[in-house]
Every structure is written in C-alpha cells, then in structure tokens.
mmCIF file of the N, C-alpha and C atoms, coordinates in Angstrom:
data_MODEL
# 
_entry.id   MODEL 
# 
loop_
_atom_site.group_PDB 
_atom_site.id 
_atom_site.type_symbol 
_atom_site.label_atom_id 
_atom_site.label_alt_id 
_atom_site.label_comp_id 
_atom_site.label_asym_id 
_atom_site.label_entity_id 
_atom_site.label_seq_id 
_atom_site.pdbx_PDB_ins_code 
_atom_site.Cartn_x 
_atom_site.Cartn_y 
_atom_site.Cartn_z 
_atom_site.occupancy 
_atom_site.B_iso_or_equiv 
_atom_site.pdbx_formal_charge 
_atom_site.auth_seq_id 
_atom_site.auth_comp_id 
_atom_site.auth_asym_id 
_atom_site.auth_atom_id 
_atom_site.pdbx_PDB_model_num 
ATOM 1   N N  . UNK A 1 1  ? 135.656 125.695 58.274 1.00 0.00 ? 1  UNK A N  1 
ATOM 2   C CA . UNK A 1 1  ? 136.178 126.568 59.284 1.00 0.00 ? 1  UNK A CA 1 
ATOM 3   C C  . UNK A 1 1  ? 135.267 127.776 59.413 1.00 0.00 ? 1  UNK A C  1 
ATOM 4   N N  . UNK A 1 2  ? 135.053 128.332 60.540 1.00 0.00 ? 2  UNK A N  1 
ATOM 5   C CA . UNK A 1 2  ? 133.946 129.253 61.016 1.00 0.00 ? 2  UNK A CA 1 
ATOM 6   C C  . UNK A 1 2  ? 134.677 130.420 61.063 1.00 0.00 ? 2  UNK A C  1 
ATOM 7   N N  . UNK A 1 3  ? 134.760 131.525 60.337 1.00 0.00 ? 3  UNK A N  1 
ATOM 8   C CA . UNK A 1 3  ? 135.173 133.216 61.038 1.00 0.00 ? 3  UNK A CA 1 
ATOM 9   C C  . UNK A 1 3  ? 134.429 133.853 61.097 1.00 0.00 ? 3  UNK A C  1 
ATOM 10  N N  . UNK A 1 4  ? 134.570 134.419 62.298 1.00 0.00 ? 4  UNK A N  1 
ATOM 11  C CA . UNK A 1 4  ? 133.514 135.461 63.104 1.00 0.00 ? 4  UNK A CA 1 
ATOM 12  C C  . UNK A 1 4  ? 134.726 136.912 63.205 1.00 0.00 ? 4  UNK A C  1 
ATOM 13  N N  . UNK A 1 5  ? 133.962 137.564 62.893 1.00 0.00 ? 5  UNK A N  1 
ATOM 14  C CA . UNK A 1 5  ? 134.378 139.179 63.534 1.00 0.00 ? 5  UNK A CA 1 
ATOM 15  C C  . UNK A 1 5  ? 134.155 139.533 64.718 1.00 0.00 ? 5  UNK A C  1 
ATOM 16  N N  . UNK A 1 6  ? 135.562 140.019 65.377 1.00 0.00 ? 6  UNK A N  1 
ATOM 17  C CA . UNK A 1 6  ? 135.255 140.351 66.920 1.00 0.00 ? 6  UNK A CA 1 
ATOM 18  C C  . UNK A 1 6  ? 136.099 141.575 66.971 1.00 0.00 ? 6  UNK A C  1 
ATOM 19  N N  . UNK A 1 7  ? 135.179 142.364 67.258 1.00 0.00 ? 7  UNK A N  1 
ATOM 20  C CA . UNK A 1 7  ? 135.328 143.755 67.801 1.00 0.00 ? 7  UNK A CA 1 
ATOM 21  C C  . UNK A 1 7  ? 135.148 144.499 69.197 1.00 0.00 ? 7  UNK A C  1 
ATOM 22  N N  . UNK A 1 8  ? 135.945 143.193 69.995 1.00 0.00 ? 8  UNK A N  1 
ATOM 23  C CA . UNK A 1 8  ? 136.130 143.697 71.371 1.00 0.00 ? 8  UNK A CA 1 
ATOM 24  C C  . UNK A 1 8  ? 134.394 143.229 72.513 1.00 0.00 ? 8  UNK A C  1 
ATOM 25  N N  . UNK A 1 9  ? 133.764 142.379 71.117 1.00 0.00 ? 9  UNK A N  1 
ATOM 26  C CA . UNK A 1 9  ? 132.662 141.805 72.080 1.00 0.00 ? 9  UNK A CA 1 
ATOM 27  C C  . UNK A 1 9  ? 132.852 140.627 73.123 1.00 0.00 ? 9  UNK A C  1 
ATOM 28  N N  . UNK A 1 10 ? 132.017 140.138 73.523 1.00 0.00 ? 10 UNK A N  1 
ATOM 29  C CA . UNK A 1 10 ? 132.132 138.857 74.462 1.00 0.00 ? 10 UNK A CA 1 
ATOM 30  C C  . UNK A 1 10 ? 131.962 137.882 73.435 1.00 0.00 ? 10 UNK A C  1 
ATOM 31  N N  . UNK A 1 11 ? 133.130 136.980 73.150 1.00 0.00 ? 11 UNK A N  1 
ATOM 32  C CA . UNK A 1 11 ? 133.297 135.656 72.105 1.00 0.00 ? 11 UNK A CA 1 
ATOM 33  C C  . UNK A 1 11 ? 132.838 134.679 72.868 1.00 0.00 ? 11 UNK A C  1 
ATOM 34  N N  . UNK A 1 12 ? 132.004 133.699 72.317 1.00 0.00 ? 12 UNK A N  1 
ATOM 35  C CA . UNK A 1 12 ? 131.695 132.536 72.923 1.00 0.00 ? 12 UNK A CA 1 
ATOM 36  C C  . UNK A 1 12 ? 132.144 131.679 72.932 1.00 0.00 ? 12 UNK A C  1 
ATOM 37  N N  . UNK A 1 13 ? 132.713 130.582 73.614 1.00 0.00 ? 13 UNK A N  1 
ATOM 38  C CA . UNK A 1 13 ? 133.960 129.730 73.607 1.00 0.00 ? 13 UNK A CA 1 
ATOM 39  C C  . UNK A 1 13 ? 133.951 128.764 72.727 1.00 0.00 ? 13 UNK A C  1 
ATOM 40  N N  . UNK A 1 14 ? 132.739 128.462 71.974 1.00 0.00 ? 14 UNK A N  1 
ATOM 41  C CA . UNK A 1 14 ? 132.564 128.223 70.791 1.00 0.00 ? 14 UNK A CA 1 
ATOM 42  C C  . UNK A 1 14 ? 133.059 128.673 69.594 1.00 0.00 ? 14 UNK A C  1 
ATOM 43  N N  . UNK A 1 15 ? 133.654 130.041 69.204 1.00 0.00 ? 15 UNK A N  1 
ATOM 44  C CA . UNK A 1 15 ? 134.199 130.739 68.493 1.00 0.00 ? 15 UNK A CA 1 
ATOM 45  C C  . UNK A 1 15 ? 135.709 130.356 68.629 1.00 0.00 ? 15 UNK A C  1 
ATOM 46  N N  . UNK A 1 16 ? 136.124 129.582 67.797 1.00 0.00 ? 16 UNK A N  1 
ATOM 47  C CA . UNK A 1 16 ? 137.764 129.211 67.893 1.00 0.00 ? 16 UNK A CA 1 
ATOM 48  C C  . UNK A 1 16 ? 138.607 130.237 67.237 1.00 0.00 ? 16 UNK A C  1 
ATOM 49  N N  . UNK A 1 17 ? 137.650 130.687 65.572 1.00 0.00 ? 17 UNK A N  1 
ATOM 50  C CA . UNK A 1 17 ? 138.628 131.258 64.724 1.00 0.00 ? 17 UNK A CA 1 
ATOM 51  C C  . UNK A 1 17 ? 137.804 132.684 64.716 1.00 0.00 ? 17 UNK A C  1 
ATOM 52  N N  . UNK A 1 18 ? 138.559 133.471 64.707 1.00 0.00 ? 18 UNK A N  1 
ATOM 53  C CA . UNK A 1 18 ? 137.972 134.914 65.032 1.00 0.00 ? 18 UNK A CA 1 
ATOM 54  C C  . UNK A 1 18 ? 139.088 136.334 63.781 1.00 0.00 ? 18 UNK A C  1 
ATOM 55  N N  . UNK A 1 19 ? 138.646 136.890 63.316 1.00 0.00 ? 19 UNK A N  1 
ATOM 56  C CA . UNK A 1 19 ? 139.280 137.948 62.553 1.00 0.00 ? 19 UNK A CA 1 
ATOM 57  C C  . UNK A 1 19 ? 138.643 139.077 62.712 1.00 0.00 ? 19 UNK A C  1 
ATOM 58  N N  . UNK A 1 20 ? 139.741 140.269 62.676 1.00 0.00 ? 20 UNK A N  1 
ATOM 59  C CA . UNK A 1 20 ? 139.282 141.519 63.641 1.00 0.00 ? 20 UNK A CA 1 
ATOM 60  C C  . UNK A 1 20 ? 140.645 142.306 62.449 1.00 0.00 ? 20 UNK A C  1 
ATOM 61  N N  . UNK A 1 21 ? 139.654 143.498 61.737 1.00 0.00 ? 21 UNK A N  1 
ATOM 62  C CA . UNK A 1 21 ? 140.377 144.489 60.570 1.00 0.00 ? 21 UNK A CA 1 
ATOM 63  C C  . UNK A 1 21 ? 141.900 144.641 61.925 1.00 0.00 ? 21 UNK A C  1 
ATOM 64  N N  . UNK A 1 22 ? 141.687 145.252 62.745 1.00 0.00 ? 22 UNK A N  1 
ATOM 65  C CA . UNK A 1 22 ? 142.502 145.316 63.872 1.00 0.00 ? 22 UNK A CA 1 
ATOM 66  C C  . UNK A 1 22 ? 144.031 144.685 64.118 1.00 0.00 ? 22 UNK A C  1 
ATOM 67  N N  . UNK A 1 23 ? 143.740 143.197 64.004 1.00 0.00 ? 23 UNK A N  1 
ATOM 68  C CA . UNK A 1 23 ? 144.363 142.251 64.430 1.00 0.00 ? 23 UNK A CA 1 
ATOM 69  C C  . UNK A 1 23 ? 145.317 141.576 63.404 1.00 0.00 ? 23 UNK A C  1 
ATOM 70  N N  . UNK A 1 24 ? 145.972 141.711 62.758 1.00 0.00 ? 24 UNK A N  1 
ATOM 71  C CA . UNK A 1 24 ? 146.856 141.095 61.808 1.00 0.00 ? 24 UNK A CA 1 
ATOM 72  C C  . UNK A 1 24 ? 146.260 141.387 60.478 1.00 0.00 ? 24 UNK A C  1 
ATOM 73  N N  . UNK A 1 25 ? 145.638 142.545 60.705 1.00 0.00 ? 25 UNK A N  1 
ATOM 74  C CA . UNK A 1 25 ? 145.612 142.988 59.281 1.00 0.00 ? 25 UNK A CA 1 
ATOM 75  C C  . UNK A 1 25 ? 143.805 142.464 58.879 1.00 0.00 ? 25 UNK A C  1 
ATOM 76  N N  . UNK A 1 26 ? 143.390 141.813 59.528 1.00 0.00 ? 26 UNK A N  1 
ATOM 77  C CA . UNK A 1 26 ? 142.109 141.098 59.765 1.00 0.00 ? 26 UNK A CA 1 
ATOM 78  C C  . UNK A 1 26 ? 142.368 139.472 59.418 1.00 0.00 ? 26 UNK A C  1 
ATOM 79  N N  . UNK A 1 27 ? 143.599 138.900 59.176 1.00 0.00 ? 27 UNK A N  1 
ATOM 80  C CA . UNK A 1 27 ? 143.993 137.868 59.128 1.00 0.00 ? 27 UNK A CA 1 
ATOM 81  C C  . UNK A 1 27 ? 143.025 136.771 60.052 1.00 0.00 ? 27 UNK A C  1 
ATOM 82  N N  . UNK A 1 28 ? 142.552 135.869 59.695 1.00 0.00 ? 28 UNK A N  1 
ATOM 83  C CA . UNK A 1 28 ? 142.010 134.908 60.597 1.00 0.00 ? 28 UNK A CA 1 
ATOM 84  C C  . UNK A 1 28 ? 142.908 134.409 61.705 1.00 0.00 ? 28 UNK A C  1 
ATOM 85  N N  . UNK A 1 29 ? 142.638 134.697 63.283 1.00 0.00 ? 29 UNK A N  1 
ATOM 86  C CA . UNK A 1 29 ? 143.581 134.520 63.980 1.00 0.00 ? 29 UNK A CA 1 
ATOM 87  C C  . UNK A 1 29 ? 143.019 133.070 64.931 1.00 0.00 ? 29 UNK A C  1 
ATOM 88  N N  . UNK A 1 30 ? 143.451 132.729 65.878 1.00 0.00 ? 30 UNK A N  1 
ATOM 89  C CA . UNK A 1 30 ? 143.456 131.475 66.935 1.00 0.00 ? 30 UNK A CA 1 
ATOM 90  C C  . UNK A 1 30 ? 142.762 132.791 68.145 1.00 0.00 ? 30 UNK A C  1 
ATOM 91  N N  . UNK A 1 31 ? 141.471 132.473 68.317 1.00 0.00 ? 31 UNK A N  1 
ATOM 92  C CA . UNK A 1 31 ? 140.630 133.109 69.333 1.00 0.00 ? 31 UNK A CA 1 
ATOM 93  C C  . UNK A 1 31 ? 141.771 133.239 70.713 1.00 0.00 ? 31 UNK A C  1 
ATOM 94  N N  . UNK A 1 32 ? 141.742 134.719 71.057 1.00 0.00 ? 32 UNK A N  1 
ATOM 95  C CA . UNK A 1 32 ? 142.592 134.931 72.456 1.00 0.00 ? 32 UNK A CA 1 
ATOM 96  C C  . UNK A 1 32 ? 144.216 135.480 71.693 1.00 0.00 ? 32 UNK A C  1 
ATOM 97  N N  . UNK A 1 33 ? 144.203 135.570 70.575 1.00 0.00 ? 33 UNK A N  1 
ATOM 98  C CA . UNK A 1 33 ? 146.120 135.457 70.226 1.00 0.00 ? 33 UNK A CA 1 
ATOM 99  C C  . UNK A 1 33 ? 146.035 136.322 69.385 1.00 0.00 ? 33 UNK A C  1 
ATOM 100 N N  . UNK A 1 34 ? 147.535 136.479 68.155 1.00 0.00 ? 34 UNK A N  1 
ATOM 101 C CA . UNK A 1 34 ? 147.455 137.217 67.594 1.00 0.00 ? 34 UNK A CA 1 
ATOM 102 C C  . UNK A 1 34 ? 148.257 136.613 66.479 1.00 0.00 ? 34 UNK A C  1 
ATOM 103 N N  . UNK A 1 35 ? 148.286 135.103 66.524 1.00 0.00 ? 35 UNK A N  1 
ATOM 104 C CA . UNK A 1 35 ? 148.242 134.180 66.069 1.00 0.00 ? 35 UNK A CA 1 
ATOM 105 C C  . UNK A 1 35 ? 147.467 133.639 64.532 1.00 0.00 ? 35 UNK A C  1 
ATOM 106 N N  . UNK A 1 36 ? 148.181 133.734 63.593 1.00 0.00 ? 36 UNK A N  1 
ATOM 107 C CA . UNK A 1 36 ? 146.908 133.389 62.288 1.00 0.00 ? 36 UNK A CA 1 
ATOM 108 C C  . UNK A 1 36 ? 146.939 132.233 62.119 1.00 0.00 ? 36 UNK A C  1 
ATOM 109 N N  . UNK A 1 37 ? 145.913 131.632 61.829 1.00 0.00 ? 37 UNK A N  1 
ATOM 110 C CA . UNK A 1 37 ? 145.697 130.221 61.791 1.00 0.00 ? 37 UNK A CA 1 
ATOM 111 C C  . UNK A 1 37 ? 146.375 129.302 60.526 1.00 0.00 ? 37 UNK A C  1 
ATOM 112 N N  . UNK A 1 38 ? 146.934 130.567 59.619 1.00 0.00 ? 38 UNK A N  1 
ATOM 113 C CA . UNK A 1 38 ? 147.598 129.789 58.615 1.00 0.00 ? 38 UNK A CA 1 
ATOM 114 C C  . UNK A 1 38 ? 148.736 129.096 59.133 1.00 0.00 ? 38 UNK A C  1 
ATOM 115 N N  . UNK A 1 39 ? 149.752 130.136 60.165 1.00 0.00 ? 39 UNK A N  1 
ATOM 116 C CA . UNK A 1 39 ? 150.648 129.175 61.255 1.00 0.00 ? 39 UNK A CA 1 
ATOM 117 C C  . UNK A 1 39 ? 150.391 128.425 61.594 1.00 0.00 ? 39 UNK A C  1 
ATOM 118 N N  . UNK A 1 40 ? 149.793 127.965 62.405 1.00 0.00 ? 40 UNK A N  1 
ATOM 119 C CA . UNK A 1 40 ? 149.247 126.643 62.778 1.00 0.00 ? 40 UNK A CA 1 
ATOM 120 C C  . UNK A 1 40 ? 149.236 126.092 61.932 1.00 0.00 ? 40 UNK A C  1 
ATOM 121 N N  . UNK A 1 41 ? 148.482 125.976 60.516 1.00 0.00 ? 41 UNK A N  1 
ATOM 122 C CA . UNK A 1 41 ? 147.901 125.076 59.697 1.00 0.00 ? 41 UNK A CA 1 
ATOM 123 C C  . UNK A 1 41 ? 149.786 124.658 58.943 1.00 0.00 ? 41 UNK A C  1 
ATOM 124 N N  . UNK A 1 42 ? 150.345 125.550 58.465 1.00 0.00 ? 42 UNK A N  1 
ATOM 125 C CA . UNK A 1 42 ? 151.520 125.502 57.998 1.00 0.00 ? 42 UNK A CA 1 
ATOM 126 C C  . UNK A 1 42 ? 152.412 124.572 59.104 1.00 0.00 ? 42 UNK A C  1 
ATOM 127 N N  . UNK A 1 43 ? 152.315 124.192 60.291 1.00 0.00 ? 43 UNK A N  1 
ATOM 128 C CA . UNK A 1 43 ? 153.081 123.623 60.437 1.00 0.00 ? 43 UNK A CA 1 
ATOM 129 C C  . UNK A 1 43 ? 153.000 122.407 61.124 1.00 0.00 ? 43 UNK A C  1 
ATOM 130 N N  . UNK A 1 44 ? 151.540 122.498 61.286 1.00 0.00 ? 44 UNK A N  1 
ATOM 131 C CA . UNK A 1 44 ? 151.222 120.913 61.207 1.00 0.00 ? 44 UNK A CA 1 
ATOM 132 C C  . UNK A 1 44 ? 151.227 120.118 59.519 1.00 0.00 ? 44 UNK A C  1 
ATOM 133 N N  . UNK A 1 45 ? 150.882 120.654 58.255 1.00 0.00 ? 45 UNK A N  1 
ATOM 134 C CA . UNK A 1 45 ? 151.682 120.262 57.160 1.00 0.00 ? 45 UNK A CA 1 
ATOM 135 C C  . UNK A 1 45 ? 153.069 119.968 57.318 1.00 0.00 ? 45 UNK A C  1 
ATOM 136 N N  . UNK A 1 46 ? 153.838 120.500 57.676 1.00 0.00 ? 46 UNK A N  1 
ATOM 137 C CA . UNK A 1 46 ? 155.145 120.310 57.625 1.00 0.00 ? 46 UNK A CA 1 
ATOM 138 C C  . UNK A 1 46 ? 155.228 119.132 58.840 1.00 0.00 ? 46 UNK A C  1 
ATOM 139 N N  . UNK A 1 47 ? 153.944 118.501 59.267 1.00 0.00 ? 47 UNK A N  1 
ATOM 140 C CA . UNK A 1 47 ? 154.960 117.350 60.372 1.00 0.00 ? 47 UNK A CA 1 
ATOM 141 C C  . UNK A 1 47 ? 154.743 117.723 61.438 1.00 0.00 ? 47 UNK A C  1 
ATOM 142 N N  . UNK A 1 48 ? 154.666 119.009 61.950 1.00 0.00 ? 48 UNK A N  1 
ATOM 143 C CA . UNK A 1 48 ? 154.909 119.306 63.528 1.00 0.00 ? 48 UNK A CA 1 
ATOM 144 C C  . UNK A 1 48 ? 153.719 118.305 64.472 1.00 0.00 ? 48 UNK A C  1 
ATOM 145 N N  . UNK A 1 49 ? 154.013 118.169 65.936 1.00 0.00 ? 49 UNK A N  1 
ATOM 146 C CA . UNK A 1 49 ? 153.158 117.709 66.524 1.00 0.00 ? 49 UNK A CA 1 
ATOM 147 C C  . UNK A 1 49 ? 152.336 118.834 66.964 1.00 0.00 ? 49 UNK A C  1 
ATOM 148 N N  . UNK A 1 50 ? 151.083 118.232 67.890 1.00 0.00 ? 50 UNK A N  1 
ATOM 149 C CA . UNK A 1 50 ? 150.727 119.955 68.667 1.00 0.00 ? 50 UNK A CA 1 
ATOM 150 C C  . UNK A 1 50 ? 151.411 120.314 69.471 1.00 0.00 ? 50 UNK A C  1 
ATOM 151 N N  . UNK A 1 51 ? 152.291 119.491 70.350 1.00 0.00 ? 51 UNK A N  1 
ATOM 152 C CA . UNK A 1 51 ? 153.099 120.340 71.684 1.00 0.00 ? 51 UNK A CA 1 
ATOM 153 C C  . UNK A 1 51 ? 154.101 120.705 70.850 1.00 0.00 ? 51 UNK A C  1 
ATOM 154 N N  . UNK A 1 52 ? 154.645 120.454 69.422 1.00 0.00 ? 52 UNK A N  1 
ATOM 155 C CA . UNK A 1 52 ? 155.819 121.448 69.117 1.00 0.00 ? 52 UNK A CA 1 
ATOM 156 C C  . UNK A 1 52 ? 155.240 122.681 68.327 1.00 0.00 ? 52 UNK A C  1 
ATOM 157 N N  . UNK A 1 53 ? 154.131 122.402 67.826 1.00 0.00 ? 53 UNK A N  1 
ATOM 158 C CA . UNK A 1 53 ? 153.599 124.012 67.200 1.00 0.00 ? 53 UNK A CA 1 
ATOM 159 C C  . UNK A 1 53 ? 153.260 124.720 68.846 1.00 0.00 ? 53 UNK A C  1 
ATOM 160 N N  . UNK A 1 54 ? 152.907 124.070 69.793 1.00 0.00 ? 54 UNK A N  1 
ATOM 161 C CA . UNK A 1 54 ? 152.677 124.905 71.089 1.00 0.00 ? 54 UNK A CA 1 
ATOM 162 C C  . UNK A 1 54 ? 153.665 125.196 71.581 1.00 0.00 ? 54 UNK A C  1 
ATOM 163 N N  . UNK A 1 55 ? 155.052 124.960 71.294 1.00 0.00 ? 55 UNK A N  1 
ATOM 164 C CA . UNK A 1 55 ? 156.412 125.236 71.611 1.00 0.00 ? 55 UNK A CA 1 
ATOM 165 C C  . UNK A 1 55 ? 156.331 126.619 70.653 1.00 0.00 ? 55 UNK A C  1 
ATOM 166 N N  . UNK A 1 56 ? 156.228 126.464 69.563 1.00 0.00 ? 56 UNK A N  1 
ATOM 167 C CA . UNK A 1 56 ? 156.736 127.901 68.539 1.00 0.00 ? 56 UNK A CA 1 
ATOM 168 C C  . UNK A 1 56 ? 155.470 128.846 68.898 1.00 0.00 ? 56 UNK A C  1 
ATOM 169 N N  . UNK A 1 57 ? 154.851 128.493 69.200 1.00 0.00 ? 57 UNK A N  1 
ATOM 170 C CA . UNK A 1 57 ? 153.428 129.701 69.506 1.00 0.00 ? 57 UNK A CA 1 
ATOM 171 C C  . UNK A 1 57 ? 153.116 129.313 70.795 1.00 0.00 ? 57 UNK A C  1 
ATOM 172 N N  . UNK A 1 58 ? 153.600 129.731 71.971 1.00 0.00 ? 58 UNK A N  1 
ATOM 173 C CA . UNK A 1 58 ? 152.750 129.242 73.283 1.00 0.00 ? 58 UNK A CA 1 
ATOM 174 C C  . UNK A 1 58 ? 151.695 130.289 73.897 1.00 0.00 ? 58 UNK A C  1 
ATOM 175 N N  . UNK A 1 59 ? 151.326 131.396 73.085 1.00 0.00 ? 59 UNK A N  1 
ATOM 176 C CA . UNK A 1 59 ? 150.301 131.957 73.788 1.00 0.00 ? 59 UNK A CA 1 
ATOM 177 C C  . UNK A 1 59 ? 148.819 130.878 73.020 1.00 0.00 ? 59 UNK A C  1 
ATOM 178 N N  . UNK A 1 60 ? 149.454 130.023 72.366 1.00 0.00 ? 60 UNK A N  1 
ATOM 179 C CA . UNK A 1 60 ? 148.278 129.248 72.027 1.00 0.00 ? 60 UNK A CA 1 
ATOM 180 C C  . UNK A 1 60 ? 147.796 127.969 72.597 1.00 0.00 ? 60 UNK A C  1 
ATOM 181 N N  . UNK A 1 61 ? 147.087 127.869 73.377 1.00 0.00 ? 61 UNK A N  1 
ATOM 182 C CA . UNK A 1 61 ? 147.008 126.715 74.337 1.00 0.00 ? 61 UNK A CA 1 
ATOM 183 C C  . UNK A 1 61 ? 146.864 125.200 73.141 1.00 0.00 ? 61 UNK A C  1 
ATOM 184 N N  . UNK A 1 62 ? 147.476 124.330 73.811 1.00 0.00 ? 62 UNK A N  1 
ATOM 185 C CA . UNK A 1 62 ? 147.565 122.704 73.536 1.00 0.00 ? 62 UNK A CA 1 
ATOM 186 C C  . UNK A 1 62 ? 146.141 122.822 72.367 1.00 0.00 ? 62 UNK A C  1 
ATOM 187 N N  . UNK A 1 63 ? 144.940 122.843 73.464 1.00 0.00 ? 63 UNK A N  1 
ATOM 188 C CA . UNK A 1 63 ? 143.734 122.736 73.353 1.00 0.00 ? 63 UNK A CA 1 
ATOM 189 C C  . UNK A 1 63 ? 143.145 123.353 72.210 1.00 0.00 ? 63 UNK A C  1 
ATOM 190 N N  . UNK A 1 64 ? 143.616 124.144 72.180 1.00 0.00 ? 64 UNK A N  1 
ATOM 191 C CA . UNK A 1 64 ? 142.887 125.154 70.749 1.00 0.00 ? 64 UNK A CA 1 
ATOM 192 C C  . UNK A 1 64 ? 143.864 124.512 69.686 1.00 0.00 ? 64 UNK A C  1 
ATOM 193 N N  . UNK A 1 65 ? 144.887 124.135 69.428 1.00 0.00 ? 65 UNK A N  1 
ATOM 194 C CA . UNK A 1 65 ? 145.413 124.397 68.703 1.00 0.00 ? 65 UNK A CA 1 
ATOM 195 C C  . UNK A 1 65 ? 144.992 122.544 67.927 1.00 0.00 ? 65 UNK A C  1 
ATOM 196 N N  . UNK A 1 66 ? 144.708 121.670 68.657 1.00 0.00 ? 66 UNK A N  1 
ATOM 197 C CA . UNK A 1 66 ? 143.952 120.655 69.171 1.00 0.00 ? 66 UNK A CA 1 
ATOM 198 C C  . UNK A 1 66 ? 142.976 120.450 67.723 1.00 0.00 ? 66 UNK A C  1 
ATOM 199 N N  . UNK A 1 67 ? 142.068 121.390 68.336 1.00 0.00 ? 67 UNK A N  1 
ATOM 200 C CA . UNK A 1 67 ? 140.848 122.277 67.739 1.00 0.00 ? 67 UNK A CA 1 
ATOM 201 C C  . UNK A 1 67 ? 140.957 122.545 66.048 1.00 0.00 ? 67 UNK A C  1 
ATOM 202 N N  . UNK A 1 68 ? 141.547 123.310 65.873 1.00 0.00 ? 68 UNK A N  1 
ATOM 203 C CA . UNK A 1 68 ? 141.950 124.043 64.449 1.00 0.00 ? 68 UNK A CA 1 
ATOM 204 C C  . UNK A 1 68 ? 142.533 122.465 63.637 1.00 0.00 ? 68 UNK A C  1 
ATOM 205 N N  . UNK A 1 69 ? 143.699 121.291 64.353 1.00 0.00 ? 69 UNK A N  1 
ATOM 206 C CA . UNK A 1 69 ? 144.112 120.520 63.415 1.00 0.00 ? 69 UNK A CA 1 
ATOM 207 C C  . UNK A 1 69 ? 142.027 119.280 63.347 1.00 0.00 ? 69 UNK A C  1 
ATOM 208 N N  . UNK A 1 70 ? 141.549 119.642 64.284 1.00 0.00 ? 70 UNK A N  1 
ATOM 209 C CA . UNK A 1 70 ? 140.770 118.567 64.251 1.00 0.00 ? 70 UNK A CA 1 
ATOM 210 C C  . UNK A 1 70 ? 139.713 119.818 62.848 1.00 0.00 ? 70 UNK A C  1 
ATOM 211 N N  . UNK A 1 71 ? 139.812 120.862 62.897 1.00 0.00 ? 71 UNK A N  1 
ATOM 212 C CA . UNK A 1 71 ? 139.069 121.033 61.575 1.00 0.00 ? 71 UNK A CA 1 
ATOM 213 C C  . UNK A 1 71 ? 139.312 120.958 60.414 1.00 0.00 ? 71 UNK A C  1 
ATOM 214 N N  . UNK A 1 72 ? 140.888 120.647 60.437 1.00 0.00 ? 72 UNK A N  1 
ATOM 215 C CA . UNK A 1 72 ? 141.529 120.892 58.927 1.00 0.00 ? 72 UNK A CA 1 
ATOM 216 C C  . UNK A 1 72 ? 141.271 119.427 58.343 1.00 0.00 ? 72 UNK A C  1 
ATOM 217 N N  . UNK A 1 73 ? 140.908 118.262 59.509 1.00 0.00 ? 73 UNK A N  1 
ATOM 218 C CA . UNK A 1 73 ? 141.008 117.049 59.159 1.00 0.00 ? 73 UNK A CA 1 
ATOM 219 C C  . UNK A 1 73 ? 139.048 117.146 59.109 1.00 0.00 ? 73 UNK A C  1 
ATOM 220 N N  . UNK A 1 74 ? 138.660 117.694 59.400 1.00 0.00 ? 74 UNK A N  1 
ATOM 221 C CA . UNK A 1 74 ? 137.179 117.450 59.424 1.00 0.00 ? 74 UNK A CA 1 
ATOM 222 C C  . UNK A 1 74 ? 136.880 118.227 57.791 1.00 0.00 ? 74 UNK A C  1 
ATOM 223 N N  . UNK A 1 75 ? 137.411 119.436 57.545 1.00 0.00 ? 75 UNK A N  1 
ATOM 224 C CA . UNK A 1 75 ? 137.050 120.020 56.290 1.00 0.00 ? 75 UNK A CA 1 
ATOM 225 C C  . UNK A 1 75 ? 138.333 120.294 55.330 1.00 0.00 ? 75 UNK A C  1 
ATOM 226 N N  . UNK A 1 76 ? 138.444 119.428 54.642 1.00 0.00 ? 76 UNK A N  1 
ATOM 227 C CA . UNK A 1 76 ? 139.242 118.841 53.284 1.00 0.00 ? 76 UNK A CA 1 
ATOM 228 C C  . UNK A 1 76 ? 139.581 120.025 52.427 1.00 0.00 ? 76 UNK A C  1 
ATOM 229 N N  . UNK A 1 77 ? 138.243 121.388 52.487 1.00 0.00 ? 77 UNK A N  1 
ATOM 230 C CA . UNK A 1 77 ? 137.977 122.212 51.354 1.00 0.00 ? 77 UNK A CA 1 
ATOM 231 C C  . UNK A 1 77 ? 139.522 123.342 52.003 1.00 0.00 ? 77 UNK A C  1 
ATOM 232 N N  . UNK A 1 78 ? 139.549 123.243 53.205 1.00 0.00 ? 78 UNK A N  1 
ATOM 233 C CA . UNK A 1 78 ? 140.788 124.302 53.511 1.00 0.00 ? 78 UNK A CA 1 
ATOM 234 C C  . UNK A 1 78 ? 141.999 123.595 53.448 1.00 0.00 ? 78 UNK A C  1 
ATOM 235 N N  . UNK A 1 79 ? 142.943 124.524 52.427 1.00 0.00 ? 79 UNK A N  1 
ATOM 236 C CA . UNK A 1 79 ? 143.924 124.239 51.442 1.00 0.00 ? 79 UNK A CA 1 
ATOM 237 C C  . UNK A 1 79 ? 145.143 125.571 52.451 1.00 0.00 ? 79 UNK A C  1 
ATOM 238 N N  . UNK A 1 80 ? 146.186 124.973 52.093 1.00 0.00 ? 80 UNK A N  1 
ATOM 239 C CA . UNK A 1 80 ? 147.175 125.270 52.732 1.00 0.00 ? 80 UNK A CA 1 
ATOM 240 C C  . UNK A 1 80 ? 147.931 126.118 51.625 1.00 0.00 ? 80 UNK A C  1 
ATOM 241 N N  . UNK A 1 81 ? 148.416 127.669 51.160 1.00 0.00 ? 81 UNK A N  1 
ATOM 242 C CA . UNK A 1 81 ? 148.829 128.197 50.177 1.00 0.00 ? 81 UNK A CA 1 
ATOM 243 C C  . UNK A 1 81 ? 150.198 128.226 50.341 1.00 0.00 ? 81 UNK A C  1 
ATOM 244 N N  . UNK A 1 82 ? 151.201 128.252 50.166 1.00 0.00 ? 82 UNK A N  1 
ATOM 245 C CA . UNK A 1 82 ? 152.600 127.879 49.888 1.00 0.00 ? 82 UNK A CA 1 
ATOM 246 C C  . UNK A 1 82 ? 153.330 128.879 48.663 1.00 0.00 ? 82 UNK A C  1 
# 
C-alpha cells in the first residue's frame, strides 16, 4: 500500500491512499474523504461486499473502494489490527 502526504497539493489519480497530519489525525485516509482505510479494510474482513461498505461510507465511490480491497489482496504484508 502506497501513502503519500497531501497538503492541499494537486494528487494524481494515481494516489489512492493519501495521509494529511490534518485529516484524521494523519490517519491513512481513501483519497477525496475523510475516510481511513482501516474502515474499509475492517469491513471487508468482516464479509462486507463493496456496495455495502459503499452503503456505510458513500462519500467513497464503488471504484476506489474497488481499489484498496484489490490491494489488500495484492499485498498479504497489510494486516488488519483488531
């Protein structure tokens, strides 16, 4: 998983996961939201589909959220804390 610091620059749409001291504490958030990606990640563990985690978070589009489960399945090393 990639985090970039964004401090109000122009993000490239390439940049999915973005953390900002600012923004949830600097929590790694879902690029555009205010959204931490541990949500997401927490509840696709628990089962959820993407249109029902896009039901509990809808400022997070389908697409991104898409995104984040296709990295958790691409990189094994990010662990879900509980």
């Amino acid at each position: 998983m990639r985090y970039n610091t964004f401090r109000g620059d122009t993000v490239s749409e390439d940049c999915l996961i973005v953390s900002d001291p600012a923004v949830c504490g600097g929590k790694p958030v879902i690029r555009g939201t205010r959204v931490p990606v541990q949500y997401i990640l927490e509840l696709w563990d628990r089962g959820y589909s993407v249109e029902r985690i896009h039901e509990q978070y809808p400022t997070v589009p389908e697409k991104l959220i898409k995104k984040v489960v296709e990295l958790l399945n691409e990189n094994r090393a990010i662990k879900i804390l509980r």
